[in-house]
C-alpha positions as a LaTeX table, in Angstrom:
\begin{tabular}{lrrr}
\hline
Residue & $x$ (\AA) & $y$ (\AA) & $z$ (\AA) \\
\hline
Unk1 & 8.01 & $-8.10$ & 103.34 \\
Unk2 & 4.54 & $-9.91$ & 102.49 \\
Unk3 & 2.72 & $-13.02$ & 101.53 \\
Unk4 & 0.57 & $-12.89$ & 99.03 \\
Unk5 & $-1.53$ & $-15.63$ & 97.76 \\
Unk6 & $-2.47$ & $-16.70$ & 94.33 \\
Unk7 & $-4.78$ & $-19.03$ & 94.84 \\
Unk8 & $-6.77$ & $-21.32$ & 97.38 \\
Unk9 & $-8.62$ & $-23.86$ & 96.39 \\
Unk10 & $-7.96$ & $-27.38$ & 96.04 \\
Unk11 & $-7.15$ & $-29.56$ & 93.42 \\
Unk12 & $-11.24$ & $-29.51$ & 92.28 \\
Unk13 & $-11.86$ & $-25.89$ & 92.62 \\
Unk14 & $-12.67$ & $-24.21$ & 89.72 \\
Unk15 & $-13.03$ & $-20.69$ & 91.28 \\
Unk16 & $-10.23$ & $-20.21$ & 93.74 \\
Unk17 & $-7.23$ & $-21.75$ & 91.94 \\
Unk18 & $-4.53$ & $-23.88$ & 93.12 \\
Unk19 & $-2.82$ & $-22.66$ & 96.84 \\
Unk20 & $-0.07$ & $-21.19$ & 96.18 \\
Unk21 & 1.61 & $-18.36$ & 97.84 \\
Unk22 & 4.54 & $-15.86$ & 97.19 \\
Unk23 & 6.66 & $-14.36$ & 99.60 \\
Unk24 & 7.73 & $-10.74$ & 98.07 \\
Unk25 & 10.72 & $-10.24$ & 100.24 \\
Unk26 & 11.88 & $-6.93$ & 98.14 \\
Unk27 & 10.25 & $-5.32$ & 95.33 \\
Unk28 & 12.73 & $-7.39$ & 92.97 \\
Unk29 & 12.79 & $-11.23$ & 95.17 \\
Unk30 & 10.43 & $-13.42$ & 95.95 \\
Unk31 & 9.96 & $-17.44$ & 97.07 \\
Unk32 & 6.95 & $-19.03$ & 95.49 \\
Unk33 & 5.91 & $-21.46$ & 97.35 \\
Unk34 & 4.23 & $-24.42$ & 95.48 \\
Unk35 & 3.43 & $-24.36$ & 91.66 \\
Unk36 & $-0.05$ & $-25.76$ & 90.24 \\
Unk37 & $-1.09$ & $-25.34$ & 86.65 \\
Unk38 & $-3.26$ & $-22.48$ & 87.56 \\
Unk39 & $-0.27$ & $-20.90$ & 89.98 \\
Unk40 & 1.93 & $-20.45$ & 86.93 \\
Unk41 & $-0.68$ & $-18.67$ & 85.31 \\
Unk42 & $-1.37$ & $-16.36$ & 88.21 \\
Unk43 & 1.98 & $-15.60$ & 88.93 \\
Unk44 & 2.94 & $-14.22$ & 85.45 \\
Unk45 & $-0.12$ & $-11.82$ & 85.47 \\
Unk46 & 0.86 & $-10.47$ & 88.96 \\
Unk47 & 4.65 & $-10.15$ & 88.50 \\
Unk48 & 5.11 & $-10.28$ & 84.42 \\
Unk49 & 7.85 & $-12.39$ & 84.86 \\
Unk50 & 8.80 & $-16.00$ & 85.20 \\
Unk51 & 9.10 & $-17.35$ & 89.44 \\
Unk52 & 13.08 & $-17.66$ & 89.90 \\
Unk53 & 12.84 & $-19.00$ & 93.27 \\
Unk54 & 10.00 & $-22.10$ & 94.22 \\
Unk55 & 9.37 & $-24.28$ & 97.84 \\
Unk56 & 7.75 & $-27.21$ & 97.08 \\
Unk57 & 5.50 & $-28.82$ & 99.72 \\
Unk58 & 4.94 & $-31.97$ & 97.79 \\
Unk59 & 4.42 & $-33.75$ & 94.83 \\
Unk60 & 0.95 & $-33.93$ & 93.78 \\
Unk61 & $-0.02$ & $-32.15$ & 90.56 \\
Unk62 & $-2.23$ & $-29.65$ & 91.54 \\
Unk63 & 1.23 & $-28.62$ & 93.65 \\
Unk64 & 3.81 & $-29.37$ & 90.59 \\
Unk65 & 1.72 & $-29.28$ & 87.36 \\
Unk66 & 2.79 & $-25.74$ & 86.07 \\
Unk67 & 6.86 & $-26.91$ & 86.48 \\
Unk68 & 6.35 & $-28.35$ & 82.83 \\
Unk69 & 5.28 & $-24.89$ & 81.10 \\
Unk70 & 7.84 & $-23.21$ & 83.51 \\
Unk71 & 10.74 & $-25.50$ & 81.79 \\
Unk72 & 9.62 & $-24.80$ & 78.28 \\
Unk73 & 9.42 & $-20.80$ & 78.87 \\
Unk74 & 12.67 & $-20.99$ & 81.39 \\
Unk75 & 14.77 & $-23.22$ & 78.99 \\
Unk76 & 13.75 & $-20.56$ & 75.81 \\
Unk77 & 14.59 & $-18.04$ & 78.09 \\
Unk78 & 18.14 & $-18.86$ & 79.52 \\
Unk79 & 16.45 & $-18.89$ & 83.03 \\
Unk80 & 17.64 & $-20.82$ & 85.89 \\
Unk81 & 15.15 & $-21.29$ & 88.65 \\
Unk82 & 15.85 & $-22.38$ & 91.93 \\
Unk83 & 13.93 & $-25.09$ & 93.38 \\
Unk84 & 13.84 & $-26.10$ & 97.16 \\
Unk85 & 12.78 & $-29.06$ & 97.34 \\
Unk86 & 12.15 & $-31.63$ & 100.24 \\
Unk87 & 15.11 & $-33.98$ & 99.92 \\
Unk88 & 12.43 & $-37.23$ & 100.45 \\
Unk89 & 10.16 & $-35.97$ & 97.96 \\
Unk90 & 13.14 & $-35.19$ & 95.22 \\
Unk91 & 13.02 & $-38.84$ & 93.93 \\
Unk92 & 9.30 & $-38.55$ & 93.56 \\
Unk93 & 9.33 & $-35.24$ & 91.54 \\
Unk94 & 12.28 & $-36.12$ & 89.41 \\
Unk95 & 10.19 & $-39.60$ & 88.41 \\
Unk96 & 6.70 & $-37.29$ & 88.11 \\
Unk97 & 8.04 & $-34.80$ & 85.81 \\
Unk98 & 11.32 & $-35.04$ & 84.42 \\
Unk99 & 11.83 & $-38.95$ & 82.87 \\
Unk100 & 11.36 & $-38.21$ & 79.67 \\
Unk101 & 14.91 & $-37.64$ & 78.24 \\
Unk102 & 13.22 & $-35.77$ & 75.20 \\
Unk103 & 12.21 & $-32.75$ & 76.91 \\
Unk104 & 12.28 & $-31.25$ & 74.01 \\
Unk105 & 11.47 & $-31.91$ & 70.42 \\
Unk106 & 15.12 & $-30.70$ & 69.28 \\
Unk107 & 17.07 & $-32.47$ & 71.76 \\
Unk108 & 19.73 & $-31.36$ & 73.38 \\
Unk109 & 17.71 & $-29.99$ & 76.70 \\
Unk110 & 17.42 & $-31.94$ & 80.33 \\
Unk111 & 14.39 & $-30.77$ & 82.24 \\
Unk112 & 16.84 & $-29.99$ & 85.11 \\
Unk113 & 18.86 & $-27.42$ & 82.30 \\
Unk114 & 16.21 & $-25.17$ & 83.55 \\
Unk115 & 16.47 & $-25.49$ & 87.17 \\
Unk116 & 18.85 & $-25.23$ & 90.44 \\
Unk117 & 17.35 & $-28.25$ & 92.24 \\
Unk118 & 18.24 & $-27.58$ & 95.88 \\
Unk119 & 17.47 & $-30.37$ & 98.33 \\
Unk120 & 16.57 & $-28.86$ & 101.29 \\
Unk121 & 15.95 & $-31.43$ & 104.85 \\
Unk122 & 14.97 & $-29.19$ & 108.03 \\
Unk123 & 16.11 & $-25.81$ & 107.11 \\
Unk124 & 17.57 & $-23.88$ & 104.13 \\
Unk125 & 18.79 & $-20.15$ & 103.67 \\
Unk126 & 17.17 & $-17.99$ & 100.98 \\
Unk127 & 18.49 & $-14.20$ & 100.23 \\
Unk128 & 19.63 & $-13.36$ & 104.36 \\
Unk129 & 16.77 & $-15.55$ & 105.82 \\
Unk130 & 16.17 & $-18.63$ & 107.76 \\
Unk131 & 13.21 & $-21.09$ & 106.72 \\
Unk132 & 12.35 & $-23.81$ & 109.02 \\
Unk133 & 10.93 & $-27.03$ & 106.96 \\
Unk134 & 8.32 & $-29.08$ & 108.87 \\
Unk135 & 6.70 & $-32.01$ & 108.04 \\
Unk136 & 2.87 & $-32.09$ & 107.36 \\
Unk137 & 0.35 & $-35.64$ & 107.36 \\
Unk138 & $-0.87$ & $-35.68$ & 104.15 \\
Unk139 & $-1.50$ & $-39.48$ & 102.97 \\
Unk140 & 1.93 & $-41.04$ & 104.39 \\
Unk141 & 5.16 & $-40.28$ & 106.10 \\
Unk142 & 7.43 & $-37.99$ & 104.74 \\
Unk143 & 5.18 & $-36.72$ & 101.70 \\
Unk144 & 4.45 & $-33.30$ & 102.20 \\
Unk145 & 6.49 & $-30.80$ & 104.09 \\
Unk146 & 5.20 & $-27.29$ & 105.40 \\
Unk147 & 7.69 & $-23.88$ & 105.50 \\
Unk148 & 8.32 & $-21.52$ & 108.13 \\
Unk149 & 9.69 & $-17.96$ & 108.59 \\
Unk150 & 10.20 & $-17.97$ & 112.00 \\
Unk151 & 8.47 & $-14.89$ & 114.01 \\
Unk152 & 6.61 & $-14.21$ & 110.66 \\
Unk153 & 4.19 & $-17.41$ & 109.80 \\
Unk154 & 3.98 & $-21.07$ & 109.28 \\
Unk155 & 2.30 & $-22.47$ & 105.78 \\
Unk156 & 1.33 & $-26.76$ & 106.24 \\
Unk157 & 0.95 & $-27.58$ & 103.11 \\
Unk158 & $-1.69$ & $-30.46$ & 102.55 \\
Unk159 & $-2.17$ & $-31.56$ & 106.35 \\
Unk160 & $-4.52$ & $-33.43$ & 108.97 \\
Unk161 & $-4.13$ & $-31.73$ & 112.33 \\
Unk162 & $-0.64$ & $-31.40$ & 113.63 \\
Unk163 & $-0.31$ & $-29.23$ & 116.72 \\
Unk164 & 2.71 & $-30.90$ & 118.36 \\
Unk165 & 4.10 & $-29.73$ & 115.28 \\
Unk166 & 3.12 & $-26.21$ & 115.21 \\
Unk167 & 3.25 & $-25.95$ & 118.62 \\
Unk168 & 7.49 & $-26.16$ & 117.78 \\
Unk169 & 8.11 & $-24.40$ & 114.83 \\
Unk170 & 5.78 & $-21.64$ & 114.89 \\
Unk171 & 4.88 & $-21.17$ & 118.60 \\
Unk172 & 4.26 & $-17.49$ & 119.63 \\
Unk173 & 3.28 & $-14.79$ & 117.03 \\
Unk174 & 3.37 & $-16.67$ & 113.94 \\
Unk175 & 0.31 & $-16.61$ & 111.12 \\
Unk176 & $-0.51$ & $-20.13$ & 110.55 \\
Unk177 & $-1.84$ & $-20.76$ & 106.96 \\
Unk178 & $-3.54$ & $-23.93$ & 107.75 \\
Unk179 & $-5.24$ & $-26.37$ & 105.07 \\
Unk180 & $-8.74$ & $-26.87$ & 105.63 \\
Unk181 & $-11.88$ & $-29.36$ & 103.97 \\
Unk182 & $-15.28$ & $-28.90$ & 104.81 \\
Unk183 & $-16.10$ & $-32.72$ & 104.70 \\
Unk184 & $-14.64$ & $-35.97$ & 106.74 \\
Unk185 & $-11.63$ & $-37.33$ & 104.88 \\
Unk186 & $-8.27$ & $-39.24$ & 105.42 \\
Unk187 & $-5.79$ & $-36.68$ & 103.92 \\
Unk188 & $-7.07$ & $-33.19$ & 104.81 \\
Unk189 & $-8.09$ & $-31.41$ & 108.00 \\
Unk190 & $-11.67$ & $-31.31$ & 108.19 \\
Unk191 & $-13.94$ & $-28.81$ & 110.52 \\
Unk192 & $-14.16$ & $-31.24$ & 113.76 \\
Unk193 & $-10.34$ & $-31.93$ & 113.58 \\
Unk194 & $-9.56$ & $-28.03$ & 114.34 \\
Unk195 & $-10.63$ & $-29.17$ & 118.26 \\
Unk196 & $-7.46$ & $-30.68$ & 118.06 \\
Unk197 & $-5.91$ & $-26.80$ & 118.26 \\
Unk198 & $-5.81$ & $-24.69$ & 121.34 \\
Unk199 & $-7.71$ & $-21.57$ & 120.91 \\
Unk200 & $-3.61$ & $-19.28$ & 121.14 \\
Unk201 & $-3.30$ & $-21.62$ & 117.92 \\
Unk202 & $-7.06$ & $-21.30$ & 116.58 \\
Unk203 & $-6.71$ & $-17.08$ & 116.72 \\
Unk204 & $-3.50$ & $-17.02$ & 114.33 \\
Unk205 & $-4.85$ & $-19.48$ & 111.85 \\
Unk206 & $-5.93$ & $-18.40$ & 108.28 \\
Unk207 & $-7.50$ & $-21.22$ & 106.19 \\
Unk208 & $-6.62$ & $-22.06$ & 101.97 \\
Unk209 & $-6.90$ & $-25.69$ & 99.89 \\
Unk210 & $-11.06$ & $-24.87$ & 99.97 \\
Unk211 & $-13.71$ & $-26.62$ & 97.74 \\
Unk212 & $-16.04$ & $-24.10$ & 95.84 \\
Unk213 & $-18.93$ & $-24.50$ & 98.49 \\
Unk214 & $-16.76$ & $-24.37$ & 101.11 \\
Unk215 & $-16.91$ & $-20.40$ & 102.23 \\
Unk216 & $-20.06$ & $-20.08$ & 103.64 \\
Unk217 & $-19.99$ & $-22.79$ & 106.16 \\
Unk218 & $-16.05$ & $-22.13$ & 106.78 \\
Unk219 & $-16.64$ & $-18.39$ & 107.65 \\
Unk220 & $-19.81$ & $-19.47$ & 109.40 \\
Unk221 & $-17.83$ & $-21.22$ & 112.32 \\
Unk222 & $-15.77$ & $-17.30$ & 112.58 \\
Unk223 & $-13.49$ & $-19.14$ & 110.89 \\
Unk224 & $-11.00$ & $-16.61$ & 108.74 \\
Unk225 & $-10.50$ & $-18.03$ & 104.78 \\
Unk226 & $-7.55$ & $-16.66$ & 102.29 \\
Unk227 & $-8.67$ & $-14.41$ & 99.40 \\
Unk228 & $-7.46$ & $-14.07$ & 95.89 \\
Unk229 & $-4.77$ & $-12.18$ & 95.34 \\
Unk230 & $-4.93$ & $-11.75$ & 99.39 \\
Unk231 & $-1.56$ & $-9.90$ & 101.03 \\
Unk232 & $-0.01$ & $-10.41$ & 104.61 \\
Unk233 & 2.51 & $-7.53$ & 105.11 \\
Unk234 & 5.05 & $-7.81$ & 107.63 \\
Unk235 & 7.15 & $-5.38$ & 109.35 \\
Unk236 & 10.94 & $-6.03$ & 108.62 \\
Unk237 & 12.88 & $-3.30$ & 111.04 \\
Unk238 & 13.16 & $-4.97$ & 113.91 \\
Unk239 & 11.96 & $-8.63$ & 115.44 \\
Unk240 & 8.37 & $-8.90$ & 116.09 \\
Unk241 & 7.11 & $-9.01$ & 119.58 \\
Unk242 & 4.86 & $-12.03$ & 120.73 \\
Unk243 & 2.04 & $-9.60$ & 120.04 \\
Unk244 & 3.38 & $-8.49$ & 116.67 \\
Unk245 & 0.27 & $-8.66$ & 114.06 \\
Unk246 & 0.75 & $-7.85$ & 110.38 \\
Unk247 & $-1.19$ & $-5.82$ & 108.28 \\
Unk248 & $-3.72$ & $-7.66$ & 106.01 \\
Unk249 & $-4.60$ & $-6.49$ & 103.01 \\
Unk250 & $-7.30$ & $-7.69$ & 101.28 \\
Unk251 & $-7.76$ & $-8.69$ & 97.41 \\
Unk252 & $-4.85$ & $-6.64$ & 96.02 \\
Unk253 & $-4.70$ & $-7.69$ & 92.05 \\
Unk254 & $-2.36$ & $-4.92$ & 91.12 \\
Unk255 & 1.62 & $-5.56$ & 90.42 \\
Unk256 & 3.56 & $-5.23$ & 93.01 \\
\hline
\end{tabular}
């Protein structure tokens, strides 16, 4: 089983792409999780094949915006992908992309034609295994929601600091895929916010959702940044022990 990311920048970042992530959990199923403009893009050219299976944190664009080219080429293609979905946030998305009750210039086509919308509150099942669903602080209550495998790794989502949080759901040997800004700001963790981690939390933490001049002063700090393309493998025989680490490998473009 692995993670691999395509992309991790944020919503400005011209050279990292959107964060997104895949979880490859055979050589033939995987989750996306979230689905930017630039996500769609990068998941075709890794897997030349449309996502049938998406976790969406939230509803911003830079999180959502490739759903509308993934309805046109799903719809064409008698696809049906499944979409977990937050079940606050399903109202949101539904108004954001899917109003318009000419989806398509010859009629006959909802947006939802294309997808399994599955509303999913603090847990859902996906092919044999268990997600946790954790809510994030990202602008207001109830906006953006992270995913966990438990034993395996915990991604926030858009987040300020929440260790109580963490602390619950992912408590012992998870990875933590954290989002992280360089400057002070209301919706993201900044740099002087991680004090708000203990160091057990600190050392399992990889950072994504970075500006373009973000890197140097990030990795600066010894903090650890996501790569393109970058893969978390996991070992699937048995149930990791609290000292369990994964292998990383780094920039992998190739399919898998």
């Amino acid at each position: 089983m692995k993670l691999r990311f395509l992309g991790y920048g944020n919503s400005n970042s011209e050279r990292f792409g959107e964060s997104s992530a895949v979880l490859e959990i055979n050589q033939h199923t995987r989750l996306m999780i979230d689905c930017g403009h630039t996500a769609l893009k990068a998941y075709q050219q890794q897997y030349a094949e449309l996502p049938f299976a998406i976790y969406i944190t939230h509803t911003h664009f830079d999180h959502i915006g490739g759903l509308e080219a993934l309805f046109y080429q799903a719809v064409f293609q008698d696809n049906l992908v499944k979409l977990f979905v937050p079940a606050p946030r399903v109202e949101a998305l539904s108004r954001r992309i899917s109003e318009d009750l000419i989806a398509l210039a010859e009629g006959g086509k909802n947006f939802w034609d294309a997808f399994q919308l599955i509303p999913v509150h603090q847990a859902f099942w996906y092919q044999g295994l268990s997600f946790k669903v954790f809510p994030s602080r990202h602008h207001a209550p109830d906006f953006c929601f992270g995913i966990c495998l438990p034993g395996y790794f915990a991604y926030t989502g858009d987040t300020k600091p929440i260790p109580e949080t963490l602390n619950t759901v992912a408590p012992n040997r998870e990875l933590i895929f954290h989002d992280l800004s360089v400057h002070p700001q209301p919706s993201h963790t900044y740099l002087e916010e991680l004090a708000q981690y203990s160091e057990q939390q600190l050392q399992r933490m990889w950072f994504y959702h970075l500006s373009d001049d973000a890197l140097p002063l990030v990795k600066s700090r010894g903090l650890r940044c996501v790569a393109d393309r970058q893969v978390f493998e996991f070992a699937t025989e048995a149930k990791p022990s609290a000292a369990y680490i994964p292998t990383v490998i780094d920039n992998v473009p190739q399919k898998a």
